[in-house]
C-alpha positions as CSV (number, residue, x, y, z in Angstrom):
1,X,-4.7,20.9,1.3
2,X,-7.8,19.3,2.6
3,X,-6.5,19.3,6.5
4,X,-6.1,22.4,6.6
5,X,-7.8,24.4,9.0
6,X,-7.5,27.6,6.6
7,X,-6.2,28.8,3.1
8,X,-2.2,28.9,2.9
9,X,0.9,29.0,0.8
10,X,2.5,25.4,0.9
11,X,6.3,26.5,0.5
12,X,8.6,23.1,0.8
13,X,7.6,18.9,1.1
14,X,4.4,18.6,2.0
15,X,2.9,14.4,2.7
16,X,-0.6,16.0,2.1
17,X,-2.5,13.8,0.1
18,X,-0.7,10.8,0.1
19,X,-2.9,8.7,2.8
20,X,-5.6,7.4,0.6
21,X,-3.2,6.7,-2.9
22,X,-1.0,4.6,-0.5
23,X,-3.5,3.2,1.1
24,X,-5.1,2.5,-2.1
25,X,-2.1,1.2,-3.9
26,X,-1.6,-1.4,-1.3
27,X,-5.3,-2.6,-2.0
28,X,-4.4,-2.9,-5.7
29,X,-1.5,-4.5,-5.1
30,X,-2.8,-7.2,-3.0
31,X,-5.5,-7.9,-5.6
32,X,-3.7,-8.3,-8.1
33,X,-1.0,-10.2,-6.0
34,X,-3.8,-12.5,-4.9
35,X,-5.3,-13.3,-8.4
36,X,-1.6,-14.4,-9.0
37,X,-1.8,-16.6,-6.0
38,X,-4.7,-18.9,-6.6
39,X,-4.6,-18.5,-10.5
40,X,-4.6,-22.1,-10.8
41,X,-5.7,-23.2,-7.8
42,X,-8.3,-25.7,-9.3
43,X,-6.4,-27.0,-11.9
44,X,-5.0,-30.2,-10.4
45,X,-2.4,-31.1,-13.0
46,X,-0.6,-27.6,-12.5
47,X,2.0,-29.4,-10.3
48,X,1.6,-26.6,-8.0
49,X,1.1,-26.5,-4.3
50,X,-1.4,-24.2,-3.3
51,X,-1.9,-25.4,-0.1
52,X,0.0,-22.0,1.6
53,X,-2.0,-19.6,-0.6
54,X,-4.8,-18.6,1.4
55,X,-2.3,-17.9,4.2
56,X,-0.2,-15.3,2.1
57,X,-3.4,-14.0,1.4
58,X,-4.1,-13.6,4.6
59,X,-0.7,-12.2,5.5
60,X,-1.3,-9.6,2.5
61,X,-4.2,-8.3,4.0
62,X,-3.1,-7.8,7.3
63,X,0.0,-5.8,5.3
64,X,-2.8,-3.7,3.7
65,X,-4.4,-2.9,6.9
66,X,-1.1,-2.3,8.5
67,X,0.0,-0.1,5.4
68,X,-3.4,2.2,6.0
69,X,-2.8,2.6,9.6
70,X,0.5,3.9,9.0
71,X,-0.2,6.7,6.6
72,X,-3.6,7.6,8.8
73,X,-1.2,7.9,11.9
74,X,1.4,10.2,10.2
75,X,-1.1,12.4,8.2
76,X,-1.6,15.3,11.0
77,X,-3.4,18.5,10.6
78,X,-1.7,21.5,9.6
């Protein structure tokens, strides 16, 4: 365990580690999330309306920022 202060036995749950996958994983999924959002943005004979898109992306990333936060604020030192 990397906050660790020195070398120990981890014996039970542990939430080491998980701060930059989650964080991580939100990025992905916010990508690809967006990519699905404006796929067809251009394409005026979709029949789509896209006008709300760049809003949810917006939305999405304040999510992911929210989402890194939290993990960074329960990850504590051992």
């Amino acid at each position: 365990m990397r906050e660790a202060k020195e070398d120990l036995l981890l014996c039970g749950q542990s939430n080491s580690g998980l701060t930059e996958p989650a964080h991580f994983t939100a990025i992905a999924l916010a990508q690809i999330t967006s990519v699905f959002i404006t796929t067809y943005i251009e394409d005026s004979d979709s029949g789509l309306d896209y006008s709300d898109s760049y809003l949810f992306i917006k939305i999405i990333e304040n999510y992911v920022k929210e989402v890194g936060e939290a993990f960074l604020s329960i990850e504590k030192p051992i």
